[in-house]
C-alpha positions, -999 to +999 in steps of 0.1 A: -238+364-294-256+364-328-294+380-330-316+358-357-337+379-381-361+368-399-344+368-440-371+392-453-361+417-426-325+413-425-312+442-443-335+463-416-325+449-388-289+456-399-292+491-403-314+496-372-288+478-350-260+503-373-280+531-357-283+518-322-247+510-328-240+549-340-259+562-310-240+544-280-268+520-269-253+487-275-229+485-247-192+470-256-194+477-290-184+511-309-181+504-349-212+506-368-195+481-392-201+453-363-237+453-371-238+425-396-211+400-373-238+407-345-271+400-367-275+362-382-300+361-413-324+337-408-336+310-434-367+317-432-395+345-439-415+363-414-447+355-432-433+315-435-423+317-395-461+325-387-476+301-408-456+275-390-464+291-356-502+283-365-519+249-359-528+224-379-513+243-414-492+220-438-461+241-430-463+236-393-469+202-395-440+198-418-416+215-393-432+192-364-423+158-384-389+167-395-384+176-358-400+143-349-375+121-367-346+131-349-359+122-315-375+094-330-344+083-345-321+086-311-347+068-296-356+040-320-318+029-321-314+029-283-345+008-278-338-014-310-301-020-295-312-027-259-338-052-277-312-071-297-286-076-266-310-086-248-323-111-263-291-119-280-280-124-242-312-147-233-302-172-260-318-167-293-307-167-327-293-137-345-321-137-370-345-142-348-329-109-322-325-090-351-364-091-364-372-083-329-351-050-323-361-040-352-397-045-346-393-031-311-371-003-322-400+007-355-426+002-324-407+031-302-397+053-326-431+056-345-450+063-310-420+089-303-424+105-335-466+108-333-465+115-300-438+139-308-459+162-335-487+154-314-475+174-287-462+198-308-490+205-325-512+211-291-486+233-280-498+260-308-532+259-296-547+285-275-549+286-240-581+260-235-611+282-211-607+258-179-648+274-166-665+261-198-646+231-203-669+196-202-649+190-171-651+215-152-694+215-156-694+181-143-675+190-119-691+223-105-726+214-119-725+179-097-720+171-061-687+168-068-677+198-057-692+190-022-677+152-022-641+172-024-645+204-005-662+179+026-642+167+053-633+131+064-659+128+087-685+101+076-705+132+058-681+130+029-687+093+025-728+103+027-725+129-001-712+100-024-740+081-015-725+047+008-737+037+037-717+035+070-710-002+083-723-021+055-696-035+032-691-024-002-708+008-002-736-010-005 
């Protein structure tokens, strides 16, 4: 198994894992020589790897997109091929199927690829506070709270403000 390094810090980490080598602690292995079989030089910086690790920066966005296509692609040519036999197999013209997978296939893979760098991109964010979200006031600063913690009795249906036997709520 090969350990990635970020390229700046390669020619550390070989000589660090030389020493652990030198000293016993990597278990199965006895030749200090080994180190740079064992350690796989990244192509990236460690400086470049944080700026993509941040939100919102050109870099990480970059990374996100490129990423994007490739799922986008895989699914843009299933959904584009399903669209053409099928309606290929309904009756129509071959023109005509073709101008619809494609549209169908541009209409997957585009909402795969946002939603894809989307997602991405919200993963880098911080851990949101769930007490002072907008949520979470409405729902501790309402009756809410009370609506969900009540039972099933007719007292829950009170707190939310219908009236028994009438229809509607009303």
């Amino acid at each position: 198994m090969q350990i990635e390094v970020p390229s700046d810090k390669y020619d550390g980490a070989i000589q660090a894992m030389e020493h652990r080598i030198g000293k016993g602690r990597v278990p199965g292995i006895s030749d200090p020589g080994q180190a740079k079989q064992i350690m796989l030089k990244g192509r990236f910086a460690h400086a470049q790897v944080r700026i993509i690790a941040r939100f919102g920066t050109v870099e990480s966005l970059t990374c996100d997109a490129a990423n994007g296509v490739r799922l986008a692609g895989t699914s843009m040519g299933i959904s584009a091929a399903v669209a053409f036999a099928t309606a290929i197999w309904s009756g129509e013209d071959i023109q005509d199927a073709l101008s619809k997978s494609c549209m169908t296939g541009l209409q997957i893979g585009s909402t795969a690829w946002v939603t894809n760098v989307l997602c991405a991109q919200l993963g880098r964010t911080g851990p949101v506070d769930v007490r002072n979200s907008p949520v979470s006031r409405l729902y501790f600063g309402s009756g809410l709270r009370r609506f969900a913690s009540a039972g099933r009795g007719e007292d829950r249906w009170r707190l939310a403000g219908f009236r028994l036997g009438s229809r509607c709520g009303a």
